[in-house]
N, C-alpha and C positions, 0 to 999 in steps of 0.2 A: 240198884247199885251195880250189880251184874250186869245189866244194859249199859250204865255210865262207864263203867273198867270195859266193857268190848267194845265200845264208843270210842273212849279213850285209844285203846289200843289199836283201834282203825285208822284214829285221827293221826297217832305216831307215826305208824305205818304208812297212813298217805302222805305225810311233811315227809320221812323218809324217800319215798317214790319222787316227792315234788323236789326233795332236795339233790338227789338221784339225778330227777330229771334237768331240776334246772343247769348242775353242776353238767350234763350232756350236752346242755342247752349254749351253756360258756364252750365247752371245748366244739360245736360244732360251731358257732360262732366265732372262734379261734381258727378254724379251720377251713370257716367261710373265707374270712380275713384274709389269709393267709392265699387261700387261691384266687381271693379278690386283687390281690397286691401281685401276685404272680399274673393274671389278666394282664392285670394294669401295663405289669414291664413286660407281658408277652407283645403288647399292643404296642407299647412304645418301640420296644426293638424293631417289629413287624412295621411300623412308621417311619421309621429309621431306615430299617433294609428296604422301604419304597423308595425313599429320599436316594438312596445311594444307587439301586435300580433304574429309578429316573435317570441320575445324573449320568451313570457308565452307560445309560442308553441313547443318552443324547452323545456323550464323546463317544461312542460307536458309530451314530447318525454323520457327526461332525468327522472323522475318517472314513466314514466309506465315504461321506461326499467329495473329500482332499484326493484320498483313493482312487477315485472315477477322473476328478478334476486332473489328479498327474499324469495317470493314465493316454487322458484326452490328450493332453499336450504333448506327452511322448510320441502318439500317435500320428497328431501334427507334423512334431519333430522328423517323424519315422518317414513321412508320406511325401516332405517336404526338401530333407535330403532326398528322398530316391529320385523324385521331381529333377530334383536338381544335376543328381547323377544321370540322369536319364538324356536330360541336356546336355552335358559333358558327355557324356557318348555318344548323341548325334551331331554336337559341333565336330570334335575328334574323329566320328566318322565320316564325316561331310570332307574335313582337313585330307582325313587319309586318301577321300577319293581324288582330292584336286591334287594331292602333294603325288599320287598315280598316275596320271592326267597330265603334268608337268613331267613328270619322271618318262613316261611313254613319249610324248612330245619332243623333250632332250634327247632320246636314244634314237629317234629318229632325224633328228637334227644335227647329231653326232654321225649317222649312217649316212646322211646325205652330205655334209662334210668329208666326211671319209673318202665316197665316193668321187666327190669331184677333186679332193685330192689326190685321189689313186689315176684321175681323168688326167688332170691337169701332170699329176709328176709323169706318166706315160707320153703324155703331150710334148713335156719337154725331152724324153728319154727317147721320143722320135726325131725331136728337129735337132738332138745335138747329134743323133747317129747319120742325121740326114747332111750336121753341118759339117762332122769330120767326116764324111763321105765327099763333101764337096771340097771340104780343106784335102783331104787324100789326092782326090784327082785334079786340083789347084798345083798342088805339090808334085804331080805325077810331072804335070804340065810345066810347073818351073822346071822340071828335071829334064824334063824331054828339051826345053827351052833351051838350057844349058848347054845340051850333050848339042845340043843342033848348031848353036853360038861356037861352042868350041869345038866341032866339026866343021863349022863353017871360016872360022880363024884358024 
């Protein structure tokens, strides 16, 4: 009977332990769960912030490439004006050498104008001094005519 009552009393003891245990059994199983479910939405979030990872890195891919693309054309734009101004400065400089060229040409064509005006009004500023020279002793000679005419009457 002593053997059966410390029996007994092991057996209480162990259902205690097992009830002990299993009731740790529940709450680590509770606790499993519970960081099983937290996995779960860690995963899911972690799936999610790939998704959206992905997606901000393709629209990063999709502007740098707009990026480079505008770039390029401004570039174009940039190369394309100067091209062009570069040409308007050699036309305009081309212009300036002829419209110099013309201008140098005129000033000589002006000087030699000049000249043969200054030829020509001297030319006449000799033959009218040469012709009231000839008109003077014309006149000398009517006069001498006269005085002679009427010394002779």
């Amino acid at each position: 009977q002593e053997e059966k009552k410390q029996l007994t009393l092991k057996v209480e003891e162990l259902e205690r332990k097992l009830e002990t245990t299993s009731a740790q059994n529940i709450e680590f199983l509770q606790v499993i769960a519970k960081r099983e479910e937290s996995i779960h939405q860690c995963q899911l979030r972690l799936e999610e912030k790939t998704r959206e990872c992905r997606s901000l890195a393709h629209q990063l891919e999709t502007a740098i490439e707009d990026a480079k693309r505008q770039v390029e054309q401004t570039r174009e734009r940039a190369a394309s004006k100067e091209r062009a101004a570069q040409s308007k400065m050699l036309d305009l400089e081309t212009q300036l050498s002829r419209n110099k060229t013309e201008l140098n040409q005129l000033r000589r064509s002006k000087d030699d104008a000049e000249r043969q005006y200054e030829s020509h009004l001297q030319d006449l500023k000799d033959r009218l001094e040469q012709s009231e020279s000839t008109n003077r002793s014309m006149q000398n000679y009517v006069q001498f005519l006269k005085s002679s005419y009427n010394n002779v009457f």
